[in-house]
N, C-alpha and C positions, 0 to 999 in steps of 0.2 A: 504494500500500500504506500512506505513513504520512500521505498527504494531512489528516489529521485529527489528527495528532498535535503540539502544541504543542513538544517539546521538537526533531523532527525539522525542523519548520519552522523555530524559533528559532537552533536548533544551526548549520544548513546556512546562513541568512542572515550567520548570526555570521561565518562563513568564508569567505564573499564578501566583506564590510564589511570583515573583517580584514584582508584582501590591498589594499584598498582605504589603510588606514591603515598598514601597513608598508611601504608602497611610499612614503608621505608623510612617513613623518619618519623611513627609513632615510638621509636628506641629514645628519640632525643624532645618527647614532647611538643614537636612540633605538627604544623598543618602540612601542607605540601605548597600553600603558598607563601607561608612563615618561612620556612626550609628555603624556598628561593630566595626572598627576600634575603635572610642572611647570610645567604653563598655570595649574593649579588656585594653585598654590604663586604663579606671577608675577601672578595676579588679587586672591590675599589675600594676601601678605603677613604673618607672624605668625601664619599660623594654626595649631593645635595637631593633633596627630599625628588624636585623635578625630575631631576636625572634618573634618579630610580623608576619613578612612574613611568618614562619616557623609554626605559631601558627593559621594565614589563610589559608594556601595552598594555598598562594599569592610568586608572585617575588617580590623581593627586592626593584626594580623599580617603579612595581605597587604600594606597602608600601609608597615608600618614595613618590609620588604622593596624595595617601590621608591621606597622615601625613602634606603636604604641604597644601591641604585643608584645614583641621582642623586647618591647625599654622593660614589662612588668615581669620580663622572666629576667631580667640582667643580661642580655646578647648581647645591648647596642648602646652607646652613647649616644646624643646630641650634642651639637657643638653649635650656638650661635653662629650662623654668617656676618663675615665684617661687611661684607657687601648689601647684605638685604637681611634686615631683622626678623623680617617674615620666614627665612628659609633656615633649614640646620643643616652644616655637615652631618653625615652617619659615621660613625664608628664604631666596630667591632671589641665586645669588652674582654676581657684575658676570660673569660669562660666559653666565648664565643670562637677566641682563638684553639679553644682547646674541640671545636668540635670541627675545624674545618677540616681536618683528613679525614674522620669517619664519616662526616655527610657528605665530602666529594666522594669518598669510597663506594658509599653503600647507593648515590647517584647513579656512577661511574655502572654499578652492578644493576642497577635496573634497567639503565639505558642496553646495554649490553642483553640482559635480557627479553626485552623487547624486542632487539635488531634480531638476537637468534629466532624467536617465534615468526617473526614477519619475513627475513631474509634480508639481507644485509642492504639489497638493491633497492628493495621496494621501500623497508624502510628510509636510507635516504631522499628517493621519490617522494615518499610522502610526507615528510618535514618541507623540503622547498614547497611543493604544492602548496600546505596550508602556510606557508612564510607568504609564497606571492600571494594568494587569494585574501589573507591578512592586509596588503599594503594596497592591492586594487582596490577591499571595499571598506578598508577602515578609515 
């Protein structure tokens, strides 16, 4: 019936994949979009609340939501901007640093698992697919 419909396709995959990433970094109490958020944060360093959103293909609101997570479990600092009071640097706190090899790790193993289920080819295909279809209708 919705064989041709983008949002039922996308939707239902989303809820596969998701069980996939909540099972993976439910070890370190996080969501799956906590979990990126903090890899994004332990990769830069310093970077500003926009940049994050901009860097998820998140709003700014959602960001500062589970940036407010991570602050109440201890991950991340805020850092006033000298440039705009409105915005924080993010920073990574020494607990936060203590998780970044096991959640690149146990990432690293689900992505990996994925590609083996799908095949290495197809998986590829289908990350760019939904990267361009991303940027044509977002």
């Amino acid at each position: 019936m919705f064989d041709h419909c983008l949002y039922f396709n996308t939707t239902a995959l989303a809820r596969i994949v998701e069980r996939e990433w909540l099972a993976a970094y439910q070890p370190f109490d996080l969501t799956p979009p906590q979990g990126f958020v903090l890899r994004a944060v332990l990769r830069q360093p310093g970077m500003l609340n926009r940049e994050l959103a901009e860097l998820l293909g998140i709003s700014r609101p959602t960001a500062s939501r589970l940036l407010d997570h991570l602050d109440v479990k201890k991950l991340i600092e805020r850092r006033s901007s000298a440039a705009d009071g409105r915005e924080s640097h993010i920073f990574p706190t020494e607990a936060a640093l203590a998780l970044d090899a096991p959640i690149n790790a146990v990432s690293a193993e689900v992505a990996q698992r994925l590609r083996q289920q799908i095949g290495s080819s197809q998986f590829d295909d289908a990350i760019g697919a939904m990267r361009e279809i991303r940027e044509i209708i977002g």
